[in-house]
VEXMARBA-382893 format. One record per residue (C-alpha): residue number from 0; x, y, z. Coordinates in nm, 3 decimals, padded with zeros to 5 digits. Each point is the difference from the previous one (the first is absolute). Last residue first. Layout:
// residues N
[NUM [X Y Z]] ...
***
This chain:
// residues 115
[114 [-00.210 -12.121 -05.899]] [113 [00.089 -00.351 00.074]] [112 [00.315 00.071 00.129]] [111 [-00.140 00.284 00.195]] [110 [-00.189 -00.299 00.258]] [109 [00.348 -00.145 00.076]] [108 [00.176 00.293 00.174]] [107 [-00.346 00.097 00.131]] [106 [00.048 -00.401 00.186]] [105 [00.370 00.129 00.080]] [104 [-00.062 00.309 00.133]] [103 [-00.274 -00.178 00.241]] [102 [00.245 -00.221 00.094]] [101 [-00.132 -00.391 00.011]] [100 [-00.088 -00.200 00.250]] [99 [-00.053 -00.227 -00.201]] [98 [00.147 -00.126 -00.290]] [97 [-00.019 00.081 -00.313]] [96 [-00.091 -00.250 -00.286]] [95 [00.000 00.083 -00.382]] [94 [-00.164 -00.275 -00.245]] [93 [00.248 -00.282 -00.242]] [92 [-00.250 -00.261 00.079]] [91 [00.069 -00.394 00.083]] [90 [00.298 00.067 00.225]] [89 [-00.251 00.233 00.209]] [88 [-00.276 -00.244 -00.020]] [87 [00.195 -00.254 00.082]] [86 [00.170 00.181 00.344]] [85 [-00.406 00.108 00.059]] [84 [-00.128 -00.386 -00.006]] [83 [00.266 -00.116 00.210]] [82 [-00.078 00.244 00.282]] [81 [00.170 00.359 00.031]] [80 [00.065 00.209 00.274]] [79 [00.162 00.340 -00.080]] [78 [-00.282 00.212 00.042]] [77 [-00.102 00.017 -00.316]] [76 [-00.119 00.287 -00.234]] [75 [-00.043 -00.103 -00.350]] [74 [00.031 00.283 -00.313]] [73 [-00.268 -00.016 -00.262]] [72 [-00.009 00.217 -00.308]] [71 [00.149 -00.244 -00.240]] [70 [-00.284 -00.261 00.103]] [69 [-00.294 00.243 -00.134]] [68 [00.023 -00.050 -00.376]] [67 [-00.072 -00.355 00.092]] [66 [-00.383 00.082 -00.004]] [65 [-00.207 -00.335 00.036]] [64 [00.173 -00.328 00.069]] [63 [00.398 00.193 00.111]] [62 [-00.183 00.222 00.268]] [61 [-00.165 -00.299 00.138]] [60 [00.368 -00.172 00.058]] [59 [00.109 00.333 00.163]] [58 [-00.322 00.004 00.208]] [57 [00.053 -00.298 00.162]] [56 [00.416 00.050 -00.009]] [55 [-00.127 00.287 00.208]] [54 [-00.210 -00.168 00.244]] [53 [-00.372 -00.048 -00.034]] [52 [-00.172 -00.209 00.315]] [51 [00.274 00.104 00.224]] [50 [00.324 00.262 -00.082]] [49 [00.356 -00.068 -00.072]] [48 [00.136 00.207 -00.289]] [47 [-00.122 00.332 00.075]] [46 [-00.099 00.244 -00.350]] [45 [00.156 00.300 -00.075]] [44 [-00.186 00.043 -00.288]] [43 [00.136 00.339 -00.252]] [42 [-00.075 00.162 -00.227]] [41 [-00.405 -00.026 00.063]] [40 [-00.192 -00.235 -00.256]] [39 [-00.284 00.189 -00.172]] [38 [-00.345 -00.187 00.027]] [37 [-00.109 -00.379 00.119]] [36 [00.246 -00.300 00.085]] [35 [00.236 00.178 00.220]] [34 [-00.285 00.154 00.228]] [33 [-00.130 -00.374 00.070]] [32 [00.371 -00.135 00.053]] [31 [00.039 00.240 00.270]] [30 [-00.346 -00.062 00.185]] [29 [00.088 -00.393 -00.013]] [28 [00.388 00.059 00.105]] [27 [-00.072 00.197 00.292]] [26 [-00.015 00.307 00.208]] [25 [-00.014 00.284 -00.279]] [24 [00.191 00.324 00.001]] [23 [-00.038 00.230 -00.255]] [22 [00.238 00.228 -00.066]] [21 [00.023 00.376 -00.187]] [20 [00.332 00.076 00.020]] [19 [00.234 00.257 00.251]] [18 [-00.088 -00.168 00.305]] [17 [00.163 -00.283 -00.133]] [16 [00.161 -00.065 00.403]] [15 [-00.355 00.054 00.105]] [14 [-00.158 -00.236 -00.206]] [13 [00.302 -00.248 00.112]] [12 [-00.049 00.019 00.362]] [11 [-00.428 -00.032 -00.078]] [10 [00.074 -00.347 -00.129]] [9 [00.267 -00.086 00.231]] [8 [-00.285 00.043 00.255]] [7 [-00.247 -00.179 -00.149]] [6 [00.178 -00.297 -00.058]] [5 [-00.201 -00.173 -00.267]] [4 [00.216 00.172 -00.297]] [3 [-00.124 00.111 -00.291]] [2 [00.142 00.331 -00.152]] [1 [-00.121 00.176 -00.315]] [0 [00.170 00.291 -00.174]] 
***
């Protein structure tokens, strides 16, 4: 399972709330997209949707160029704001959003459905 978020601490919240799977937490869209283009795609992304330089519709829109097998695996994390780019990207793309903060039960909840 991969996570990329730039907040470090929600980062490290939701390794420890997947305790129970092997995670690797990255800090931003450019090191995320990197390990998504080369090797074994994890199960899972669980990828934020508003970060700088590289945000997740950034990497989403990547994603489709070179290895679109990857897009079904991502879920967004937001915090609930959203700008006029991320409302058209959202009506534009039929992709799973939760929102933070979420339940830990709930985000395992979500991770077995892709097992």
């Amino acid at each position: 399972m991969l996570v990329i978020d730039d907040e470090p601490t929600l980062g490290r919240s939701i390794v420890r709330a997947l305790r129970h799977h092997d995670v690797t937490l990255l800090a931003d869209g450019e090191s995320g997209l990197a390990k998504l283009k080369e090797g074994e795609l994890p199960d899972v992304v669980l990828c934020d949707l508003m970060m700088p330089v590289c945000s997740g519709m950034d990497l989403y829109a990547e994603l489709a160029r070179v290895r679109p097998e990857a897009l079904e695996r991502i879920v967004f994390m937001t915090g609930g704001s959203y700008t006029a780019e991320s409302d058209r990207f959202l009506a534009q793309h039929a992709v799973m959003v939760i929102t933070k903060p979420f339940e830990p039960g709930s985000l395992e909840a979500l991770v077995a459905t892709f097992a």
